[in-house]
KOLNULUM-747995 format. One record per residue (C-alpha): residue in three letters; x negated, y, z negated; residue number from 1. Coordinates in steps of 0.2 Angstrom, whole numbers, padded with zeros to 4 digits. Example, Ala and Ser with C-alpha at 12.3 -4.5 7.8 and 13.67 -1.06 7.14 Angstrom:
% KOLNULUM-747995
VOSE  mise      u      v      w  zase
VOSE   ALA  -0062  -0022  -0039     1
VOSE   SER  -0068  -0005  -0036     2
This chain:
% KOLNULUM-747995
VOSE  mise      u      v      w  zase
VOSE   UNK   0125  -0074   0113     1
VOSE   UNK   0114  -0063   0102     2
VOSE   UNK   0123  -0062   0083     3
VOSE   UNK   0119  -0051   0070     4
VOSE   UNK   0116  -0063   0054     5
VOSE   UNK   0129  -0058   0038     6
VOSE   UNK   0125  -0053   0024     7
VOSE   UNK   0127  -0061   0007     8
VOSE   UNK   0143  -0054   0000     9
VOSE   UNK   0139  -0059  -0018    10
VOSE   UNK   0121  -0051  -0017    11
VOSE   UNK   0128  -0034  -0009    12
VOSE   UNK   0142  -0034  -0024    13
VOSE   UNK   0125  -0038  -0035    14
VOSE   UNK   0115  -0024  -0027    15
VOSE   UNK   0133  -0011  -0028    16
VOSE   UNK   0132  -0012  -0046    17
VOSE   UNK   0114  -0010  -0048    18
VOSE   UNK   0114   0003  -0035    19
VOSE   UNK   0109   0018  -0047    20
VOSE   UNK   0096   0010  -0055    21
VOSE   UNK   0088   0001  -0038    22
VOSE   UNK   0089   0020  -0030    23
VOSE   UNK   0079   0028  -0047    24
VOSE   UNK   0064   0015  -0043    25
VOSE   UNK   0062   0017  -0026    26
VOSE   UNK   0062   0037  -0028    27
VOSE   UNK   0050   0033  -0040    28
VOSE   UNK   0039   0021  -0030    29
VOSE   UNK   0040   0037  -0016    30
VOSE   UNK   0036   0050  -0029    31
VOSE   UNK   0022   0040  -0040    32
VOSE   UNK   0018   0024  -0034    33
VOSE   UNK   0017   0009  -0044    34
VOSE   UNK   0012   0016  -0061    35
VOSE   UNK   0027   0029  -0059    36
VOSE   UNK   0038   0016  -0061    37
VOSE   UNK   0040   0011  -0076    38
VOSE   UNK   0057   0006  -0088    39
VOSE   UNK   0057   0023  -0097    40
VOSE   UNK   0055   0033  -0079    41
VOSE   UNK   0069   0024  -0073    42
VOSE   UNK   0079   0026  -0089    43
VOSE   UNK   0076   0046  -0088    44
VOSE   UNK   0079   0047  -0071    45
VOSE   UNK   0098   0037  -0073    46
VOSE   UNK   0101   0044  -0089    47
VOSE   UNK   0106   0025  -0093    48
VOSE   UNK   0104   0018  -0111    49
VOSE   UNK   0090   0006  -0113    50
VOSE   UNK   0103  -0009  -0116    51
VOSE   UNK   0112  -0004  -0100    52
VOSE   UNK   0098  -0005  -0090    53
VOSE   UNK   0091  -0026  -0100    54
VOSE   UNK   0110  -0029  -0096    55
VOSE   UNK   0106  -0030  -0078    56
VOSE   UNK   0087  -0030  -0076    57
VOSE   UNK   0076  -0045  -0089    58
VOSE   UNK   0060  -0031  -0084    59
VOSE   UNK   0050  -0023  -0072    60
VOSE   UNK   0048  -0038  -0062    61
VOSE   UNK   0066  -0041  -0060    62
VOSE   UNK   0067  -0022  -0054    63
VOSE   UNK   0053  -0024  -0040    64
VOSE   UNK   0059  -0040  -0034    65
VOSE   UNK   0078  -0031  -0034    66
VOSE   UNK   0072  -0013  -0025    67
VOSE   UNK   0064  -0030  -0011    68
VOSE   UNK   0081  -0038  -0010    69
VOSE   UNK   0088  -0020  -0006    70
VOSE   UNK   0075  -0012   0006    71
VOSE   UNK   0075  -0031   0015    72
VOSE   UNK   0091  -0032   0018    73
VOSE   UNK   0094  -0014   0025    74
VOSE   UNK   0080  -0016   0034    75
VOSE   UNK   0087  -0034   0044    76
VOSE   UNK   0104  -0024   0045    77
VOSE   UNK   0096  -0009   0055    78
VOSE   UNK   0084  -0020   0064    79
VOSE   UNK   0100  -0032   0068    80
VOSE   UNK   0107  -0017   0076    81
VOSE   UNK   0095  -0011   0083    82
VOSE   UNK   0090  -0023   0096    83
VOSE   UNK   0108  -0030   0097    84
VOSE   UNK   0107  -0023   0117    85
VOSE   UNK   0091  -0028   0121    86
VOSE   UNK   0090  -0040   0136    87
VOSE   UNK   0085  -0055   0127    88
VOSE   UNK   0078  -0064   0112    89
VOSE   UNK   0058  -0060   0113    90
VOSE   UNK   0061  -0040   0116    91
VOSE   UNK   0070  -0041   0099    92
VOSE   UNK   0058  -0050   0092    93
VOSE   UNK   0046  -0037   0099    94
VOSE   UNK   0055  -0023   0091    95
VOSE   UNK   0055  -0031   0074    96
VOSE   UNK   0038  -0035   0073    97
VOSE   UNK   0032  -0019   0080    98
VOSE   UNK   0043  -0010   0068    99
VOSE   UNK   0039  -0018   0052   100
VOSE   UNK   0018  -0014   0058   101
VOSE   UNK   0021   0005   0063   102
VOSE   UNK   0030   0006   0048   103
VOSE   UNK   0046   0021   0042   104
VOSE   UNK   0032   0031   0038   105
VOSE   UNK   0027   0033   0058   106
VOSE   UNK   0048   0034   0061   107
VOSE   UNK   0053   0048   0048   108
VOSE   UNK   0035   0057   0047   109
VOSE   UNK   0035   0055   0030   110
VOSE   UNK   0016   0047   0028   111
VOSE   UNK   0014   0052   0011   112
VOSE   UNK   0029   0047   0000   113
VOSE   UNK   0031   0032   0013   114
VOSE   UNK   0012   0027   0010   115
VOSE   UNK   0014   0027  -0008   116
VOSE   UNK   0031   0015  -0009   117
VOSE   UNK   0023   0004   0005   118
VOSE   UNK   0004   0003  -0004   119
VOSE   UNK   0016   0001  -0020   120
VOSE   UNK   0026  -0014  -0013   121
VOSE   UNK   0012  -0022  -0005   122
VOSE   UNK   0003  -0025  -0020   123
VOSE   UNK   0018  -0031  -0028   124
VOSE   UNK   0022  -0041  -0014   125
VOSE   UNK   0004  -0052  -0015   126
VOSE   UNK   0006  -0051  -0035   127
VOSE   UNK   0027  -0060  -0035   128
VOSE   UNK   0021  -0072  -0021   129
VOSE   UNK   0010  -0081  -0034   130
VOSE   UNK   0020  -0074  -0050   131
VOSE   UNK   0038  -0079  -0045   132
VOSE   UNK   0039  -0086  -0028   133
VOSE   UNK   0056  -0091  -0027   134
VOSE   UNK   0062  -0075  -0033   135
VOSE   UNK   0053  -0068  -0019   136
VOSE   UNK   0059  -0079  -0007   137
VOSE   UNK   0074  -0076  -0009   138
VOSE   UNK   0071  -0058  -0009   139
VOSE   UNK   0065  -0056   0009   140
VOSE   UNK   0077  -0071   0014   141
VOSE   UNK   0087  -0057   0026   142
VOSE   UNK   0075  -0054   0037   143
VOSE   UNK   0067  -0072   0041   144
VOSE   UNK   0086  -0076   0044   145
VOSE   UNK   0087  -0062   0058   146
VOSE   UNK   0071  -0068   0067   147
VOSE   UNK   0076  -0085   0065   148
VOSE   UNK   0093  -0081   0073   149
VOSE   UNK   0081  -0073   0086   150
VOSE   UNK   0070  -0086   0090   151
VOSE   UNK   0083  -0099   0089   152
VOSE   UNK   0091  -0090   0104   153
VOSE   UNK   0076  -0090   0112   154
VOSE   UNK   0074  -0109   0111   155
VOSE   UNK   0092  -0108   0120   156
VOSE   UNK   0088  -0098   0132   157
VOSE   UNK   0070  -0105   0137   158
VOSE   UNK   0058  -0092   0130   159
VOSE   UNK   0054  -0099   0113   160
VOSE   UNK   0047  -0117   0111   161
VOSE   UNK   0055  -0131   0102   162
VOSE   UNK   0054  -0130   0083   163
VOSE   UNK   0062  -0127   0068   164
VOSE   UNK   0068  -0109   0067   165
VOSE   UNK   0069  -0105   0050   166
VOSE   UNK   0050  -0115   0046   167
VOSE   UNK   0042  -0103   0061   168
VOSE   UNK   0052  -0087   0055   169
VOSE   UNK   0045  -0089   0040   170
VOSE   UNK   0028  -0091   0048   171
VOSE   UNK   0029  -0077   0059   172
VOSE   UNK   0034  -0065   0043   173
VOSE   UNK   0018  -0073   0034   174
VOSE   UNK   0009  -0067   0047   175
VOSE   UNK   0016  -0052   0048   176
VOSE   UNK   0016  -0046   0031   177
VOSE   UNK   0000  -0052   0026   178
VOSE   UNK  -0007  -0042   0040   179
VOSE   UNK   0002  -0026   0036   180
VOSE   UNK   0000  -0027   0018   181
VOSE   UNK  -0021  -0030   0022   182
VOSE   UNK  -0019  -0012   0031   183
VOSE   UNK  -0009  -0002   0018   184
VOSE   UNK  -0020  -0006   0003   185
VOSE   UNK  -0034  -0001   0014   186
VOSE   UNK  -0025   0014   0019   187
VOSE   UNK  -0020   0016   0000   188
VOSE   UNK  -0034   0031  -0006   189
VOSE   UNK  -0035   0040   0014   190
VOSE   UNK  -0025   0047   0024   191
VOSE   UNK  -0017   0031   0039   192
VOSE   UNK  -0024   0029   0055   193
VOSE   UNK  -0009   0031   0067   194
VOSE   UNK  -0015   0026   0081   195
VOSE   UNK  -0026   0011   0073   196
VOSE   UNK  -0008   0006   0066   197
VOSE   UNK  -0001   0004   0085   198
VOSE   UNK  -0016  -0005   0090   199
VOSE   UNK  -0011  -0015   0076   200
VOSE   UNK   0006  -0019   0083   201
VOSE   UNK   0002  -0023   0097   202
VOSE   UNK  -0010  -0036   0092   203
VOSE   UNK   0000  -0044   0081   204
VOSE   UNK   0015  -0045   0093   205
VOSE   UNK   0004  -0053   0105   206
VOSE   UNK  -0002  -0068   0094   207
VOSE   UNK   0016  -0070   0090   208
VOSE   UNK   0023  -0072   0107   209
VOSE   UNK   0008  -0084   0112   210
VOSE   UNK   0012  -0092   0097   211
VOSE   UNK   0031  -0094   0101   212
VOSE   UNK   0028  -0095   0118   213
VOSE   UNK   0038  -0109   0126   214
């Protein structure tokens, strides 16, 4: 039976605590991009002392990789939902996959400020994947949980071939990321191709499932 993973308690106290501050940068990222968010922007926009803001973040890196841990884990809660009443584990997987290519831009019609915070966080993404890996890891860990939950009930149920869930999660996110961020840098300067981005999806999903494929 289909279950929705849990989340960390200890990182949702962390993210509670920090939730002004995580919430300033990721208005910023939508309003400015990258070079928008800086320490002094977010210490204008909190009206938090400078030593307030060190107490909880070491620098800018720590606040990207944090606004990650948020916007990852909100987004594995929603997509956990979201396909809990779908008929079986490769239609969930479907619906993630699809979701994470089309993007919230395409879902709230907000291409614009969504572009800039995606483009933003791409770029950040590929530069913390060399620059602090674990920390990164550990960032997007919610999501490969939930479609390693997915596939390990697909290997239950017959669909999804033998492996180990968590090493061909992570490989399907890899592959699914990579391409997406690929596509919003090249989108970065013009305006996105909408229908080039459901192309996309579909593509992508389908060299998934053959991939999965049991």
């Amino acid at each position: 039976m289909y279950r929705v993973p849990q989340t960390d308690d200890a990182i949702t106290e962390l993210d509670d605590r920090n939730q002004q501050i995580v919430a300033a940068a990721y208005d910023l990222l939508d309003e400015e991009g990258l070079e928008g968010l800086t320490i002094r922007a977010v210490l204008q926009r909190t009206g938090l002392a400078r030593r307030a803001l060190y107490d909880r973040f070491a620098g800018k890196d720590d606040l990207v990789l944090a606004v990650f841990a948020h916007t990852l884990r909100r987004a594995a809660e929603q997509f956990g939902e979201q396909v809990r009443d779908l008929p079986d584990p490769l239609a969930r997987l479907h619906h993630i996959v699809t979701a994470i290519v089309i993007g919230r831009a395409a879902i709230d019609g907000d291409w614009q400020g969504g572009q800039r915070r995606s483009a933003a966080l791409s770029r950040e993404h590929l530069r913390l994947a060399e620059a602090r890996p674990v920390e990164l890891q550990k960032a997007v860990s919610p999501l490969i949980d939930l479609i390693a939950t997915i596939l390990s009930d697909g290997m239950a149920e017959g669909q999804v071939r033998a492996g180990p869930p968590s090493w061909m999660a992570l490989l399907v996110y890899n592959l699914v990321s990579t391409t997406v961020h690929s596509q919003l840098l090249a989108e970065e300067a013009a305006i996105p191709d909408r229908q080039r981005r459901s192309e996309l999806a579909v593509e992508i999903w389908e060299f998934c499932r053959r991939a999965i494929a049991a």
